[in-house]
C-alpha positions, -999 to 999 in steps of 0.1 A, spaced: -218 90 -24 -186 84 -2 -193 81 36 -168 88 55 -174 88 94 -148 92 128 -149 59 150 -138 51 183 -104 45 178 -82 23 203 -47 34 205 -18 26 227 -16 35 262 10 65 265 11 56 305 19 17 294 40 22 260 63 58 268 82 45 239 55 42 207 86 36 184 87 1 199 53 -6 193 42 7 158 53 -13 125 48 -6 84 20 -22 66 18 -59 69 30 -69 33 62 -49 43 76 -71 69 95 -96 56 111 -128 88 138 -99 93 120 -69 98 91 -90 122 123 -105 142 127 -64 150 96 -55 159 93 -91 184 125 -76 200 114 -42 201 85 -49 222 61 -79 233 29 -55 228 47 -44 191 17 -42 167 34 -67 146 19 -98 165 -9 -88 157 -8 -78 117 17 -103 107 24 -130 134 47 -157 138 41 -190 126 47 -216 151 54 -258 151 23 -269 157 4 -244 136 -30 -251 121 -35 -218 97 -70 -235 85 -82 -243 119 -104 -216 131 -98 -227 172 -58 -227 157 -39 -223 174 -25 -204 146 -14 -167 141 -50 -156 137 -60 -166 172 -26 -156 187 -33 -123 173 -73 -122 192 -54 -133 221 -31 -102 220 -54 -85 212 -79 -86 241 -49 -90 269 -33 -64 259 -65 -48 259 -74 -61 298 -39 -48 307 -50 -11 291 -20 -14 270 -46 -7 244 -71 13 254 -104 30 238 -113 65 226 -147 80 248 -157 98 218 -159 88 182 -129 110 164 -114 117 130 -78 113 131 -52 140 117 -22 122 103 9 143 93 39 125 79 71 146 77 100 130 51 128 142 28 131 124 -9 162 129 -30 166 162 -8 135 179 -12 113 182 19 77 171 17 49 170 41 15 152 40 -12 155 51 -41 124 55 -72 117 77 -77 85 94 -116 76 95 -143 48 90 -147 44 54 -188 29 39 -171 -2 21 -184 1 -15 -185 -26 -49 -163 -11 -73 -188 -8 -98 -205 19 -78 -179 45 -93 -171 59 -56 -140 36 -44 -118 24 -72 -89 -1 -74 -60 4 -98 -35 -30 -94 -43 -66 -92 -41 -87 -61 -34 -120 -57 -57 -145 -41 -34 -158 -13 -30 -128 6 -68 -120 6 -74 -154 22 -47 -146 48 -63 -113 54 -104 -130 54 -87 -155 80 -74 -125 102 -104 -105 104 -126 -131 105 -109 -142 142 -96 -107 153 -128 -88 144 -105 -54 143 -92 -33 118 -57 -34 124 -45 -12 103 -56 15 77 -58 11 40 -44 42 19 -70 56 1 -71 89 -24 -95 114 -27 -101 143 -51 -101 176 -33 -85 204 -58 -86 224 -29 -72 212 -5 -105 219 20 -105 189 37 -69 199 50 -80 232 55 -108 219 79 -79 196 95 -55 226 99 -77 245 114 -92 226 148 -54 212 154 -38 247 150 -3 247 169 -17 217 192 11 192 205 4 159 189 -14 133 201 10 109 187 47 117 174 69 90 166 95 74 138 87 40 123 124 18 123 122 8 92 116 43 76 133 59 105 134 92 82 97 100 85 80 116 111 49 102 118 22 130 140 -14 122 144 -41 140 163 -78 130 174 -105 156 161 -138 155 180 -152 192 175 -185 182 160 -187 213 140 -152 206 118 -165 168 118 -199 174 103 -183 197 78 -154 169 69 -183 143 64 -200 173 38 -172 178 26 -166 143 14 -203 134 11 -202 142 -29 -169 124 -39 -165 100 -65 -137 82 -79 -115 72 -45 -88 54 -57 -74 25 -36 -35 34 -30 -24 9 -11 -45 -17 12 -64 -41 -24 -58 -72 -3 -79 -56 31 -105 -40 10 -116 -71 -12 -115 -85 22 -135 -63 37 -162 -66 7 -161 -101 13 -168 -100 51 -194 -74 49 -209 -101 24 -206 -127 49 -219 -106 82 -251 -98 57 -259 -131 52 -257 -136 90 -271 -106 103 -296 -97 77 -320 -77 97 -288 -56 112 -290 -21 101 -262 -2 75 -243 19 99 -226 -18 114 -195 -13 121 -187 -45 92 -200 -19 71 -170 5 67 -130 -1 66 -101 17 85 -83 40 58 -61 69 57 -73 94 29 -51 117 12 -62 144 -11 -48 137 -46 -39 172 -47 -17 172 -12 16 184 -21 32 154 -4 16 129 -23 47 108 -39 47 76 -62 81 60 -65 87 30 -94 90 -6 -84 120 -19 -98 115 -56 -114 144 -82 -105 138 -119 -125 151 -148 -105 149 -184 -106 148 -180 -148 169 -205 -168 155 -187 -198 173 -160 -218 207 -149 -203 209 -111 -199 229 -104 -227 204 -121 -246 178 -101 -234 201 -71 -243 202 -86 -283 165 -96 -282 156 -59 -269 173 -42 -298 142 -46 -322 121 -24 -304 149 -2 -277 176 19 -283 207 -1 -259 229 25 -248 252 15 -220 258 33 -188 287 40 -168 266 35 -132 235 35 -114 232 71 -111 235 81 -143 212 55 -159 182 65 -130 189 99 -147 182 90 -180 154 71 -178 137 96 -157 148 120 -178 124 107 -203 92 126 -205 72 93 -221 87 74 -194 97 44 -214 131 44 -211 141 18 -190 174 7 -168 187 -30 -171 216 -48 -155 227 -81 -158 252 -86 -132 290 -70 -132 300 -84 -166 273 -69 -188 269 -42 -171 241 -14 -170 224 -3 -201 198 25 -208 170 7 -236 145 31 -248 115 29 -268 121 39 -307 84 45 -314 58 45 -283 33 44 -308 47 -1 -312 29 -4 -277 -6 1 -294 2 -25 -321 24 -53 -297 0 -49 -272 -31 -70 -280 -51 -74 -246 -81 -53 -257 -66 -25 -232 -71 13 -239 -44 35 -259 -37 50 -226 -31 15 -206 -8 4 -230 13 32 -231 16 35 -193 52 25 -183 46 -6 -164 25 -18 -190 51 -14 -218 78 -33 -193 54 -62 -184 35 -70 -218 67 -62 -243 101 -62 -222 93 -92 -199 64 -116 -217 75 -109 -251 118 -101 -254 130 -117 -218 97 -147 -222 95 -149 -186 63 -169 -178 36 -153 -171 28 -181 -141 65 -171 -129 48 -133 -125 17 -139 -115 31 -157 -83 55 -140 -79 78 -171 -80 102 -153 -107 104 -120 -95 111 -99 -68 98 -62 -67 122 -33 -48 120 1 -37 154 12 -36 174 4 -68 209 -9 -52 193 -40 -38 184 -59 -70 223 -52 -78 233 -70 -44 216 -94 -54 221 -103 -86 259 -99 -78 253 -124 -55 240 -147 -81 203 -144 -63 190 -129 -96 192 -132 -127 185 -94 -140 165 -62 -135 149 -35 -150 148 -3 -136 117 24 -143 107 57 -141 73 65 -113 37 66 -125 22 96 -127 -7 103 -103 -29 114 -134 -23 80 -146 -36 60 -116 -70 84 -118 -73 75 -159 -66 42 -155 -92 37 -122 -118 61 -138 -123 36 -168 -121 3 -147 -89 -6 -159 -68 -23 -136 -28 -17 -133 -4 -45 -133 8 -54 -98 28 -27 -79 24 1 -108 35 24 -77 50 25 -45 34 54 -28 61 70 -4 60 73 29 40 37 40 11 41 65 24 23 94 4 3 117 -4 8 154 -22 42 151 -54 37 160 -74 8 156 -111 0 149 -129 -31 163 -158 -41 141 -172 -68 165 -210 -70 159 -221 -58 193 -234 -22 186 -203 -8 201 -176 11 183 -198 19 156 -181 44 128 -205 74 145 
Protein backbone atom coordinates (compact mmCIF):
# COMPACT_ATOMS: atom_id res chain seq x y z
CA UNK A 1 0.00 0.00 0.00
CA UNK A 2 1.57 3.54 0.81
CA UNK A 3 5.29 3.55 1.63
CA UNK A 4 6.33 6.07 3.40
CA UNK A 5 10.03 6.08 4.62
CA UNK A 6 12.46 9.06 6.61
CA UNK A 7 15.57 10.02 4.37
CA UNK A 8 18.60 11.81 4.94
CA UNK A 9 17.59 15.18 4.74
CA UNK A 10 20.03 18.17 3.89
CA UNK A 11 19.16 21.28 5.62
CA UNK A 12 20.82 24.58 6.09
CA UNK A 13 23.69 25.17 8.13
CA UNK A 14 22.41 27.02 11.44
CA UNK A 15 26.43 27.93 12.09
CA UNK A 16 26.45 29.40 8.22
CA UNK A 17 22.69 30.81 7.80
CA UNK A 18 21.79 32.34 11.76
CA UNK A 19 19.04 33.99 9.86
CA UNK A 20 16.81 30.88 8.10
CA UNK A 21 14.14 33.66 7.25
CA UNK A 22 16.62 34.79 4.55
CA UNK A 23 17.05 31.59 3.10
CA UNK A 24 13.62 29.72 2.92
CA UNK A 25 10.95 30.71 0.11
CA UNK A 26 7.02 29.46 -0.75
CA UNK A 27 6.55 26.82 -3.31
CA UNK A 28 7.95 27.51 -6.69
CA UNK A 29 4.74 28.33 -8.62
CA UNK A 30 4.24 31.10 -5.91
CA UNK A 31 7.11 33.36 -6.81
CA UNK A 32 6.18 35.54 -9.28
CA UNK A 33 9.78 38.34 -10.81
CA UNK A 34 8.75 40.40 -7.58
CA UNK A 35 8.72 38.02 -4.95
CA UNK A 36 12.21 36.03 -6.48
CA UNK A 37 13.77 39.81 -6.63
CA UNK A 38 13.17 39.33 -2.56
CA UNK A 39 14.46 36.34 -1.86
CA UNK A 40 17.90 37.30 -4.37
CA UNK A 41 18.22 40.23 -1.98
CA UNK A 42 17.51 38.45 1.07
CA UNK A 43 20.30 36.07 0.63
CA UNK A 44 22.80 34.68 -2.15
CA UNK A 45 22.28 31.00 -0.63
CA UNK A 46 18.11 31.87 -0.54
CA UNK A 47 16.51 28.53 -1.75
CA UNK A 48 15.01 30.45 -4.48
CA UNK A 49 18.05 30.05 -6.84
CA UNK A 50 17.67 26.97 -6.75
CA UNK A 51 13.53 26.25 -7.20
CA UNK A 52 12.88 29.02 -9.39
CA UNK A 53 16.02 30.73 -10.92
CA UNK A 54 16.77 33.61 -12.87
CA UNK A 55 16.80 33.65 -16.34
CA UNK A 56 19.71 35.18 -17.86
CA UNK A 57 20.93 36.77 -21.61
CA UNK A 58 22.47 34.20 -22.90
CA UNK A 59 20.20 31.44 -21.64
CA UNK A 60 19.81 28.08 -23.32
CA UNK A 61 16.66 26.46 -21.27
CA UNK A 62 16.87 23.34 -23.77
CA UNK A 63 20.52 22.93 -23.57
CA UNK A 64 21.24 20.29 -20.99
CA UNK A 65 25.25 21.83 -20.52
CA UNK A 66 23.01 25.44 -20.38
CA UNK A 67 23.98 27.42 -19.13
CA UNK A 68 20.48 27.84 -18.06
CA UNK A 69 18.67 28.03 -14.70
CA UNK A 70 18.73 24.30 -14.39
CA UNK A 71 22.57 24.06 -14.28
CA UNK A 72 22.83 27.38 -12.25
CA UNK A 73 20.66 25.71 -9.78
CA UNK A 74 23.29 22.17 -9.66
CA UNK A 75 25.91 24.67 -9.38
CA UNK A 76 24.38 26.12 -6.22
CA UNK A 77 23.58 23.43 -5.24
CA UNK A 78 26.89 21.48 -4.77
CA UNK A 79 28.88 24.92 -3.69
CA UNK A 80 26.82 25.67 -1.34
CA UNK A 81 27.08 22.26 -0.35
CA UNK A 82 31.25 22.30 -0.39
CA UNK A 83 30.87 25.54 1.66
CA UNK A 84 28.50 23.31 4.38
CA UNK A 85 26.03 25.93 3.85
CA UNK A 86 24.02 22.88 3.18
CA UNK A 87 24.80 20.22 5.00
CA UNK A 88 23.55 16.35 5.45
CA UNK A 89 21.57 14.57 8.06
CA UNK A 90 23.89 11.32 9.68
CA UNK A 91 20.83 9.48 10.22
CA UNK A 92 17.82 8.93 7.94
CA UNK A 93 14.82 11.04 9.81
CA UNK A 94 11.08 11.82 9.52
CA UNK A 95 10.55 15.33 9.78
CA UNK A 96 7.85 16.98 12.21
CA UNK A 97 6.44 20.05 10.62
CA UNK A 98 4.12 22.40 12.69
CA UNK A 99 2.72 25.47 11.04
CA UNK A 100 1.20 28.05 13.39
CA UNK A 101 -1.40 30.83 11.53
CA UNK A 102 -4.43 32.91 12.27
CA UNK A 103 -7.41 32.99 9.40
CA UNK A 104 -10.17 35.60 9.67
CA UNK A 105 -9.21 35.56 13.46
CA UNK A 106 -9.44 32.14 14.46
CA UNK A 107 -6.17 30.43 15.45
CA UNK A 108 -5.26 27.17 13.78
CA UNK A 109 -2.38 24.87 14.00
CA UNK A 110 -1.19 21.97 11.74
CA UNK A 111 0.40 19.49 12.02
CA UNK A 112 2.38 17.47 8.85
CA UNK A 113 5.30 15.02 8.40
CA UNK A 114 7.96 15.55 5.96
CA UNK A 115 9.22 11.95 4.51
CA UNK A 116 10.24 9.92 1.29
CA UNK A 117 7.05 9.05 -0.38
CA UNK A 118 7.04 5.21 -2.92
CA UNK A 119 5.99 7.34 -6.18
CA UNK A 120 2.87 5.44 -7.32
CA UNK A 121 0.59 5.44 -10.96
CA UNK A 122 -2.61 6.85 -10.07
CA UNK A 123 -4.42 4.03 -11.10
CA UNK A 124 -3.07 2.07 -8.17
CA UNK A 125 -5.84 3.76 -5.92
CA UNK A 126 -3.02 4.76 -3.14
CA UNK A 127 -1.89 8.43 -4.44
CA UNK A 128 -4.64 10.32 -6.09
CA UNK A 129 -4.60 13.69 -8.01
CA UNK A 130 -7.65 16.04 -7.89
CA UNK A 131 -6.82 19.25 -10.46
CA UNK A 132 -5.35 19.31 -13.87
CA UNK A 133 -1.87 20.53 -14.74
CA UNK A 134 -0.65 21.95 -17.52
CA UNK A 135 2.15 20.62 -19.64
CA UNK A 136 4.58 23.54 -19.56
CA UNK A 137 5.34 23.47 -16.05
CA UNK A 138 5.93 19.71 -15.90
CA UNK A 139 8.59 20.11 -18.63
CA UNK A 140 10.22 22.94 -16.52
CA UNK A 141 10.05 20.74 -13.51
CA UNK A 142 11.46 17.23 -15.72
CA UNK A 143 14.25 19.83 -16.87
CA UNK A 144 15.12 20.74 -13.15
CA UNK A 145 15.32 17.35 -11.65
CA UNK A 146 16.75 15.88 -14.35
CA UNK A 147 20.11 18.40 -13.86
CA UNK A 148 19.74 18.92 -10.05
CA UNK A 149 19.03 15.33 -9.17
CA UNK A 150 17.40 16.74 -5.59
CA UNK A 151 14.17 17.16 -4.34
CA UNK A 152 14.02 20.63 -3.69
CA UNK A 153 11.09 20.90 -2.20
CA UNK A 154 8.12 18.89 -0.77
CA UNK A 155 4.79 18.22 -2.49
CA UNK A 156 1.62 18.53 -0.06
CA UNK A 157 0.12 15.43 0.15
CA UNK A 158 -3.18 14.16 2.30
CA UNK A 159 -3.68 11.19 4.19
CA UNK A 160 -6.75 9.60 5.89
CA UNK A 161 -6.08 9.12 9.58
CA UNK A 162 -9.61 9.71 11.54
CA UNK A 163 -7.46 9.59 14.38
CA UNK A 164 -5.20 11.59 14.39
CA UNK A 165 -2.40 8.57 15.29
CA UNK A 166 0.14 9.54 13.08
CA UNK A 167 0.19 12.98 15.08
CA UNK A 168 -0.11 11.21 18.17
CA UNK A 169 3.13 9.23 17.28
CA UNK A 170 4.72 12.77 16.17
CA UNK A 171 3.62 14.49 19.53
CA UNK A 172 4.86 12.21 21.46
CA UNK A 173 8.98 11.72 20.64
CA UNK A 174 9.03 15.78 20.14
CA UNK A 175 7.25 16.43 23.52
CA UNK A 176 8.27 20.11 24.72
CA UNK A 177 11.64 19.76 22.50
CA UNK A 178 13.02 23.28 21.10
CA UNK A 179 12.71 23.08 17.37
CA UNK A 180 15.00 22.13 15.10
CA UNK A 181 13.91 24.75 12.78
CA UNK A 182 11.59 27.96 13.72
CA UNK A 183 11.25 30.55 11.34
CA UNK A 184 8.57 33.02 9.25
CA UNK A 185 8.43 32.72 5.44
CA UNK A 186 8.22 36.82 4.08
CA UNK A 187 5.73 36.40 2.06
CA UNK A 188 3.28 34.76 4.62
CA UNK A 189 5.10 36.43 7.36
CA UNK A 190 1.97 35.45 9.68
CA UNK A 191 2.82 31.78 9.93
CA UNK A 192 5.13 30.15 11.94
CA UNK A 193 6.82 27.60 10.36
CA UNK A 194 8.63 24.76 13.30
CA UNK A 195 10.02 21.46 12.15
CA UNK A 196 11.86 18.78 14.06
CA UNK A 197 13.97 15.61 12.90
CA UNK A 198 12.62 12.22 14.39
CA UNK A 199 15.14 9.40 14.45
CA UNK A 200 13.85 7.15 17.40
CA UNK A 201 13.46 3.90 15.39
CA UNK A 202 10.73 2.77 17.61
CA UNK A 203 8.12 5.95 16.79
CA UNK A 204 9.54 5.53 13.05
CA UNK A 205 8.78 1.93 12.55
CA UNK A 206 5.43 2.49 14.03
CA UNK A 207 4.76 5.83 11.54
CA UNK A 208 5.75 3.51 8.59
CA UNK A 209 2.84 0.84 10.11
CA UNK A 210 0.86 3.20 10.66
CA UNK A 211 0.80 4.42 7.09
CA UNK A 212 1.54 0.94 5.56
CA UNK A 213 -2.40 0.27 4.88
CA UNK A 214 -3.45 3.66 3.49
CA UNK A 215 -5.29 4.21 0.40
CA UNK A 216 -6.62 7.08 -1.36
CA UNK A 217 -3.66 9.93 -0.67
CA UNK A 218 -4.77 12.83 -2.37
CA UNK A 219 -2.31 15.11 -4.02
CA UNK A 220 -2.91 18.78 -2.35
CA UNK A 221 -0.58 20.67 -3.85
CA UNK A 222 2.82 19.65 -5.76
CA UNK A 223 0.68 17.78 -9.53
CA UNK A 224 3.40 19.39 -11.65
CA UNK A 225 6.56 17.59 -9.29
CA UNK A 226 4.71 14.33 -8.93
CA UNK A 227 3.83 13.67 -12.78
CA UNK A 228 7.37 14.64 -12.92
CA UNK A 229 8.55 12.43 -10.58
CA UNK A 230 6.47 9.45 -12.41
CA UNK A 231 8.04 10.39 -15.41
CA UNK A 232 11.73 10.32 -14.09
CA UNK A 233 11.28 7.20 -12.25
CA UNK A 234 10.21 5.98 -15.78
CA UNK A 235 13.24 7.22 -17.33
CA UNK A 236 15.91 6.00 -14.38
CA UNK A 237 14.08 2.35 -15.11
CA UNK A 238 14.80 2.29 -18.42
CA UNK A 239 18.43 3.22 -17.55
CA UNK A 240 19.05 1.34 -14.51
CA UNK A 241 16.90 -1.71 -15.00
CA UNK A 242 18.70 -4.13 -12.90
CA UNK A 243 18.71 -1.24 -9.87
CA UNK A 244 16.61 -2.41 -7.06
CA UNK A 245 13.06 -0.57 -5.78
CA UNK A 246 14.13 1.12 -2.68
CA UNK A 247 16.28 3.81 -5.27
CA UNK A 248 16.08 6.85 -4.04
CA UNK A 249 14.27 7.90 -7.93
CA UNK A 250 11.78 5.69 -6.48
CA UNK A 251 10.05 7.99 -3.88
CA UNK A 252 9.16 11.88 -3.80
CA UNK A 253 9.76 14.62 -1.01
CA UNK A 254 6.17 15.38 0.43
CA UNK A 255 4.65 16.87 3.43
CA UNK A 256 1.63 14.64 4.59
CA UNK A 257 -1.19 15.97 6.53
CA UNK A 258 -3.93 14.00 7.99
CA UNK A 259 -7.22 14.95 6.36
CA UNK A 260 -8.61 15.01 9.67
CA UNK A 261 -5.89 17.66 11.33
CA UNK A 262 -7.85 20.41 12.64
CA UNK A 263 -5.64 22.85 10.73
CA UNK A 264 -6.24 21.59 7.49
CA UNK A 265 -7.78 24.81 5.47
CA UNK A 266 -8.92 25.22 1.72
CA UNK A 267 -9.48 28.76 0.75
CA UNK A 268 -11.37 29.58 -2.98
CA UNK A 269 -9.44 30.91 -5.91
CA UNK A 270 -10.94 33.85 -7.05
CA UNK A 271 -11.21 33.90 -11.20
CA UNK A 272 -10.26 37.42 -12.76
CA UNK A 273 -10.77 37.42 -16.95
CA UNK A 274 -8.29 39.60 -18.71
CA UNK A 275 -7.27 40.21 -22.20
CA UNK A 276 -11.24 39.44 -23.30
CA UNK A 277 -12.76 41.66 -25.92
CA UNK A 278 -15.86 39.49 -25.50
CA UNK A 279 -18.90 40.23 -23.45
CA UNK A 280 -18.59 43.53 -21.37
CA UNK A 281 -19.43 42.95 -17.69
CA UNK A 282 -22.74 44.23 -17.68
CA UNK A 283 -23.40 41.95 -20.26
CA UNK A 284 -22.32 39.20 -18.42
CA UNK A 285 -24.61 40.50 -15.63
CA UNK A 286 -27.86 40.40 -18.40
CA UNK A 287 -26.58 37.05 -19.88
CA UNK A 288 -26.33 35.53 -16.18
CA UNK A 289 -29.90 36.35 -15.29
CA UNK A 290 -31.29 33.05 -17.05
CA UNK A 291 -29.85 30.89 -14.73
CA UNK A 292 -28.67 33.47 -11.23
CA UNK A 293 -30.54 35.42 -9.09
CA UNK A 294 -28.31 39.23 -9.56
CA UNK A 295 -28.60 41.02 -6.43
CA UNK A 296 -26.26 43.88 -6.09
CA UNK A 297 -23.92 44.49 -3.22
CA UNK A 298 -23.00 47.44 -1.37
CA UNK A 299 -19.04 46.14 -0.95
CA UNK A 300 -16.69 43.39 -0.82
CA UNK A 301 -17.46 42.36 2.59
CA UNK A 302 -20.76 41.88 2.46
CA UNK A 303 -20.91 40.09 -0.88
CA UNK A 304 -17.95 37.34 0.56
CA UNK A 305 -20.69 36.96 3.22
CA UNK A 306 -23.29 36.05 1.13
CA UNK A 307 -21.88 33.85 -1.05
CA UNK A 308 -20.34 31.90 1.78
CA UNK A 309 -23.28 32.12 3.36
CA UNK A 310 -24.61 29.74 0.93
CA UNK A 311 -24.71 26.15 2.12
CA UNK A 312 -24.68 24.72 -1.82
CA UNK A 313 -21.99 27.01 -2.44
CA UNK A 314 -23.13 28.42 -5.71
CA UNK A 315 -23.56 31.71 -5.04
CA UNK A 316 -21.08 33.61 -6.57
CA UNK A 317 -19.48 37.38 -6.22
CA UNK A 318 -18.92 39.35 -9.55
CA UNK A 319 -17.46 42.82 -10.23
CA UNK A 320 -16.99 44.61 -13.18
CA UNK A 321 -15.00 47.54 -12.33
CA UNK A 322 -16.35 50.76 -10.24
CA UNK A 323 -19.29 51.57 -12.60
CA UNK A 324 -21.20 48.29 -12.36
CA UNK A 325 -20.32 47.55 -9.31
CA UNK A 326 -20.46 44.21 -7.16
CA UNK A 327 -23.26 41.85 -7.55
CA UNK A 328 -24.23 38.59 -5.57
CA UNK A 329 -25.65 35.85 -8.70
CA UNK A 330 -26.93 32.75 -7.28
CA UNK A 331 -28.08 29.56 -8.68
CA UNK A 332 -32.14 29.38 -9.00
CA UNK A 333 -32.08 25.62 -9.30
CA UNK A 334 -28.70 23.50 -8.64
CA UNK A 335 -30.40 20.79 -10.04
CA UNK A 336 -29.64 23.10 -14.07
CA UNK A 337 -25.97 21.95 -13.42
CA UNK A 338 -26.88 18.22 -14.12
CA UNK A 339 -28.75 19.16 -17.34
CA UNK A 340 -26.22 22.32 -18.68
CA UNK A 341 -23.46 20.24 -17.85
CA UNK A 342 -22.90 17.68 -20.55
CA UNK A 343 -19.20 16.31 -20.08
CA UNK A 344 -20.20 12.85 -19.05
CA UNK A 345 -19.04 14.02 -15.35
CA UNK A 346 -20.76 12.55 -12.13
CA UNK A 347 -23.84 14.34 -10.40
CA UNK A 348 -21.40 15.21 -7.76
CA UNK A 349 -18.60 16.83 -10.19
CA UNK A 350 -21.08 19.00 -11.69
CA UNK A 351 -22.43 20.29 -8.79
CA UNK A 352 -19.10 21.11 -7.12
CA UNK A 353 -18.73 25.01 -7.09
CA UNK A 354 -15.82 25.41 -9.41
CA UNK A 355 -17.43 23.20 -11.73
CA UNK A 356 -20.70 25.23 -11.93
CA UNK A 357 -18.42 28.61 -12.37
CA UNK A 358 -16.14 27.13 -15.19
CA UNK A 359 -18.63 24.92 -17.35
CA UNK A 360 -21.92 27.44 -16.98
CA UNK A 361 -20.67 31.07 -15.73
CA UNK A 362 -17.42 31.35 -17.83
CA UNK A 363 -17.71 28.78 -21.11
CA UNK A 364 -21.36 29.18 -21.48
CA UNK A 365 -22.84 33.09 -20.15
CA UNK A 366 -19.30 35.19 -20.14
CA UNK A 367 -17.96 32.64 -23.61
CA UNK A 368 -14.53 33.00 -22.61
CA UNK A 369 -12.49 30.56 -24.70
CA UNK A 370 -11.69 27.69 -23.41
CA UNK A 371 -7.95 28.01 -25.06
CA UNK A 372 -7.96 31.56 -23.07
CA UNK A 373 -8.31 29.08 -19.74
CA UNK A 374 -6.59 26.42 -20.47
CA UNK A 375 -3.38 28.64 -20.80
CA UNK A 376 -3.99 30.63 -18.70
CA UNK A 377 -3.70 33.58 -21.16
CA UNK A 378 -7.22 35.00 -20.13
CA UNK A 379 -7.22 34.64 -16.56
CA UNK A 380 -5.48 35.23 -13.58
CA UNK A 381 -6.28 33.22 -10.33
CA UNK A 382 -6.00 35.14 -6.63
CA UNK A 383 -5.94 34.31 -3.09
CA UNK A 384 -6.94 37.40 -1.57
CA UNK A 385 -10.15 38.94 -3.07
CA UNK A 386 -9.01 42.83 -3.10
CA UNK A 387 -6.44 42.27 -5.80
CA UNK A 388 -8.54 41.38 -8.79
CA UNK A 389 -10.43 44.77 -7.78
CA UNK A 390 -6.96 46.65 -8.12
CA UNK A 391 -6.73 45.48 -10.97
CA UNK A 392 -9.47 45.62 -12.80
CA UNK A 393 -9.69 49.30 -11.54
CA UNK A 394 -6.68 49.71 -13.16
CA UNK A 395 -8.11 48.57 -16.42
CA UNK A 396 -5.73 45.16 -16.09
CA UNK A 397 -8.92 43.08 -16.04
CA UNK A 398 -11.71 42.85 -17.40
CA UNK A 399 -13.98 41.13 -14.45
CA UNK A 400 -14.09 38.59 -11.63
CA UNK A 401 -15.96 36.19 -9.96
CA UNK A 402 -15.60 35.61 -6.50
CA UNK A 403 -16.39 31.88 -4.69
CA UNK A 404 -17.00 30.21 -1.77
CA UNK A 405 -13.92 27.13 -0.70
CA UNK A 406 -14.23 23.46 -1.51
CA UNK A 407 -14.99 21.32 0.91
CA UNK A 408 -12.40 18.73 1.87
CA UNK A 409 -15.09 15.89 1.48
CA UNK A 410 -15.31 17.07 -1.92
CA UNK A 411 -11.59 16.75 -2.93
CA UNK A 412 -11.76 12.94 -1.40
CA UNK A 413 -15.22 12.21 -3.67
CA UNK A 414 -14.00 13.62 -6.47
CA UNK A 415 -10.19 11.80 -6.26
CA UNK A 416 -11.85 8.47 -5.00
CA UNK A 417 -13.73 8.09 -8.42
CA UNK A 418 -10.80 9.41 -10.65
CA UNK A 419 -12.39 12.51 -11.44
CA UNK A 420 -10.16 15.21 -11.86
CA UNK A 421 -10.99 19.01 -10.56
CA UNK A 422 -10.63 21.93 -12.71
CA UNK A 423 -7.40 23.89 -12.17
CA UNK A 424 -6.91 25.46 -8.66
CA UNK A 425 -10.36 24.01 -7.21
CA UNK A 426 -8.43 25.00 -3.82
CA UNK A 427 -5.88 26.95 -2.38
CA UNK A 428 -4.85 25.00 0.62
CA UNK A 429 -3.68 27.61 3.39
CA UNK A 430 -0.74 27.99 4.82
CA UNK A 431 1.82 27.00 1.53
CA UNK A 432 4.63 24.53 2.35
CA UNK A 433 7.61 26.63 1.91
CA UNK A 434 10.86 25.50 0.49
CA UNK A 435 14.32 25.20 2.09
CA UNK A 436 13.30 22.69 4.81
CA UNK A 437 15.02 19.84 4.16
CA UNK A 438 16.07 18.48 1.04
CA UNK A 439 16.39 15.00 -0.50
CA UNK A 440 19.08 14.22 -3.19
CA UNK A 441 17.97 11.37 -5.36
CA UNK A 442 21.38 10.94 -7.24
CA UNK A 443 21.73 7.26 -8.25
CA UNK A 444 24.72 6.42 -6.17
CA UNK A 445 23.31 4.27 -3.28
CA UNK A 446 23.54 7.23 -0.99
CA UNK A 447 20.73 9.06 0.58
CA UNK A 448 18.42 6.35 0.02
CA UNK A 449 14.73 6.99 1.62
CA UNK A 450 15.84 4.25 4.59
Amino acid sequence: MAVVKPFKGVRYNPERCVDLQAVVSQPYDRINDELLDRYYELSPYNIAHVIRGRVEEGDDPLCPDGPNVYTRARDYYHQWMDESVLIGEEKPAFYAYEQTFTVDGVDYVRLGMLAAVELTDYDEGIILPHERIHPGPKADRLRLLNTLQVNAEPIFMLYPDPENKVNALMRQVIGDREPDIDVEEILESGVRQRMWAITDEVIIEAIEAEMAPKRNLIIADGHHRYATGLHYRELMREKYPDASADEPYNYISATLLSMNDPGLVIRPAHREICDFSGHTPQEVLERAAEYFDIAPSPDLDTMLGTINADPRGHSYGFYGGPEVGFHVLSFKDSDLALTLIGNGQSAEWKMLTVSVLHEILLEQIAEVPYEGIKDRSMIRYHRYPQVPIDAIDAGKGNFVFFLSPTRIEQVEACAARGEIMPQKSTDFYPKIIAGLALRPINVNGHHKPS
